[in-house]
N, C-alpha and C positions, 0 to 999 in steps of 0.2 A: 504493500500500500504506500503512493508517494505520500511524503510529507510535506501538506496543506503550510504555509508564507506567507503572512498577508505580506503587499506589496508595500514601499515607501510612500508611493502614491496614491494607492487605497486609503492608508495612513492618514493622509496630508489631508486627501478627500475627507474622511470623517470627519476628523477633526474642524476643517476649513467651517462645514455647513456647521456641527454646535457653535462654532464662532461665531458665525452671523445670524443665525435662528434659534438660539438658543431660547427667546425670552419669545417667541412670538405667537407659541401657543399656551399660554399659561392657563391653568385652569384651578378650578377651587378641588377636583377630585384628582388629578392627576399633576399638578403643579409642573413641571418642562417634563414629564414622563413621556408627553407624543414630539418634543425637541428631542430628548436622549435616543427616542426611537427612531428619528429621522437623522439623527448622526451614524446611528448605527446601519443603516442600508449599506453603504459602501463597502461596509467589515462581512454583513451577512451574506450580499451577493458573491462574496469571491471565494467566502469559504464552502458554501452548501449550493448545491446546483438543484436540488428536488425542490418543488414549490413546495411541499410538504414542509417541509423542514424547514424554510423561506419562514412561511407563515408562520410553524412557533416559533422562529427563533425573532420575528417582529412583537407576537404578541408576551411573551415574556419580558419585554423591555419597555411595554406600555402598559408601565406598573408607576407610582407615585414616585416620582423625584423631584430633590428640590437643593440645592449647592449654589453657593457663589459660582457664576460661571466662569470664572478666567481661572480660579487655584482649582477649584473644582473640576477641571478637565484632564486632570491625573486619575480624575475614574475612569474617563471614556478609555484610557489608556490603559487602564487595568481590566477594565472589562473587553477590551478588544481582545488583551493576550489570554484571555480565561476562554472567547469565544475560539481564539484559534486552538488552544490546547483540547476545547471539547471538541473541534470538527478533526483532531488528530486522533480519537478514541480515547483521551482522558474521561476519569468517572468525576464528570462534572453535572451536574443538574441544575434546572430551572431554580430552583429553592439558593444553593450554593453562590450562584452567579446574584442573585439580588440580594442574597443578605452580604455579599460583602459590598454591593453598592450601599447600603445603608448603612450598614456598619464604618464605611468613612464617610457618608453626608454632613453626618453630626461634626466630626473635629474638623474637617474642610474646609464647612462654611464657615466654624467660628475663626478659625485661621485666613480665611478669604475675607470676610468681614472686618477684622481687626488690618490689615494690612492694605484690601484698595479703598472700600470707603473712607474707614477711619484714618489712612493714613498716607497713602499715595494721592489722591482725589484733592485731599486738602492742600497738599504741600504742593503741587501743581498748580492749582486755585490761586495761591497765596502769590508765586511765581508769575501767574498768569496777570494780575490782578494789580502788582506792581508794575509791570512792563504795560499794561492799558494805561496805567496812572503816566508812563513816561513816552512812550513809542506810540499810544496810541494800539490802530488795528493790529499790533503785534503778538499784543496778550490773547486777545482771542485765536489768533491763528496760533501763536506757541500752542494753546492748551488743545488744540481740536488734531495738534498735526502727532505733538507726542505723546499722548494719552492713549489712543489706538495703537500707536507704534510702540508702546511699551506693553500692552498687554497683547498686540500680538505674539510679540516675541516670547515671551515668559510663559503664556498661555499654550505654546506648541510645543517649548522646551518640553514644560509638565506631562504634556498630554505625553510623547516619547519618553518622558522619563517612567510614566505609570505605566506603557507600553513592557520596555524593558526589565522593567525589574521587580513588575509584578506586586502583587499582595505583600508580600516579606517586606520589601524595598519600602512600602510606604510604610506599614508597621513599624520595622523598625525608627526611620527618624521620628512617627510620633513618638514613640514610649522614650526614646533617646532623653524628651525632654530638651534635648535642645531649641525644638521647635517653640517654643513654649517663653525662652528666652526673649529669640528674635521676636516672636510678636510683641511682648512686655516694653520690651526696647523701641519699637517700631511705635509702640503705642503713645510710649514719652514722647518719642521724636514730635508724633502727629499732635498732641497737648500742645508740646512747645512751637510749632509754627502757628499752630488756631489762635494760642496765647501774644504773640510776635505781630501776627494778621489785625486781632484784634485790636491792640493798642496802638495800632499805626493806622489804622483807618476808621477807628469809632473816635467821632470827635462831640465831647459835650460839654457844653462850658454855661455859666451863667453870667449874667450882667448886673448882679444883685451890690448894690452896695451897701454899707452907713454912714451917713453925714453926719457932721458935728462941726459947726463952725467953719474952720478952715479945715479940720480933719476930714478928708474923704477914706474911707477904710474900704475896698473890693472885697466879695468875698471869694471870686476868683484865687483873686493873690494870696488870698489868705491858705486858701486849698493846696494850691500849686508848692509853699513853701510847706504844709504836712508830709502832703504826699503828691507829686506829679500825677495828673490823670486819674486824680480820687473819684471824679464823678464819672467819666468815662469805664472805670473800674466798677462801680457799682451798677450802672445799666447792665454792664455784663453778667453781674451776679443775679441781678433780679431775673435778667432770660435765662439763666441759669435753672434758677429755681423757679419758674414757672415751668421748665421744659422738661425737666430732671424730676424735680419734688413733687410737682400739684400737677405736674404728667397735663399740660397743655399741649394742645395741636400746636405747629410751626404758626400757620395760618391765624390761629387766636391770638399767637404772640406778636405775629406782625399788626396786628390791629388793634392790639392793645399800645402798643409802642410808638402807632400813626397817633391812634389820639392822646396820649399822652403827652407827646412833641408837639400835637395842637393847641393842649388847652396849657400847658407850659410858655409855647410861644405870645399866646392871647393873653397872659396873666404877668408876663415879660420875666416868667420864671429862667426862662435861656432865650 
């Protein structure tokens, strides 16, 4: 019996299409479970030639999934080399091949999570967003040209690196714990740019003074010599803790914070 290979290009194909349809069938019962399944055509067609076998090996993979999708494509790469090892006569079953997609969803996302939202996303943002304040159309194009070009790249590494080296390979660095690190690390990083972002671009100041004869007293001035950016420091804490603590929508916070800057400005509080 020859031994079934998927191609580099089969490969590239799968992977290629979860890259760009990944999110485009989302559903509330199957979350990208008919996306995973439509990455996986390219793997199924090369290994199994019976439509028989076509057909379960599509509907066993439109089963609920749900993963950041750019770290998360180290599964499609684990699940491709489990699909080639079952079309070689390994004792692999339906059961086998989704519980180890499950069984990595859970640390993936919170690893995928912690590192593009929380932590790449931002720091690009903060990048982008200085270079608008100076260059103008620059910022918008820096963030639209390397954002996709960084998670291309990392996104296809993984996927061939979950190809290669299988279940083990990914095991191991979780439990290693070192993973565990870098995100922690990644995480300060993404704190201290939001932290940097912020106080370079939230500006709130008041015009409050007190008069006494010749004495004029600011209470700007007065702040600025406490602490620089006292009040601009404090807006931040109150979105804080409205977003954090009393679990506000983003949207209630931005409306809260429009009329507050209204009826501040109306009362010549700033």
């Amino acid at each position: 019996m020859e031994t079934k290979k998927l191609s580099p290009k089969t490969l590239f194909k799968s992977w290629l299409t979860w890259f760009f349809f990944n999110g485009s069938s989302q559903s509330g019962e199957r979350m990208q479970g008919i996306a995973f399944a439509h990455s996986m055509i390219p793997i199924i067609k090369e290994l199994y030639q019976k439509e028989e076998d076509i057909k379960n090996a599509l509907k066993r993979h439109l089963v609920l999934f749900n993963v950041e999708p750019q770290i998360g494509s180290v599964i499609h790469g684990v699940t491709a080399a489990l699909e080639e090892q079952r079309a070689n006569g390994a004792d692999i079953d339906d059961d086998t091949i989704n519980t180890v997609k499950v069984a990595l969803m859970g640390p993936l996302s919170g690893i995928g999570d912690t590192l593009v939202p929380g932590t790449l996303i931002p720091i690009l943002l903060a990048i982008a967003i200085g270079l608008t304040n100076t260059l103008g159309l620059v910022g918008p194009l820096f963030y639209v040209v390397v954002y996709p070009t960084l998670t291309f790249i990392y996104s296809w590494y993984l996927y061939k690196f979950g190809y290669q080296t299988g279940i083990a390979g990914i095991e191991n660095i979780i439990s290693s714990g070192k993973i565990h690190s870098l995100t922690d690390s990644l995480s300060v990083l993404g704190l201290l740019v939001m932290g940097a972002l912020s106080a370079t671009y939230v500006n709130v100041s008041t015009p409050l003074k007190y008069t006494s004869g010749k004495m004029v007293l600011s209470l700007q001035e007065v702040l600025d010599k406490i602490m620089p950016g006292l009040l601009p420091l404090l807006v931040i804490g109150i979105v804080w803790y409205l977003l954090s603590i009393r679990k506000k929508s983003p949207l209630w916070v931005m409306g809260f914070l429009f009329i507050f800057a209204l009826i501040g400005v109306a009362i010549q509080l700033f």
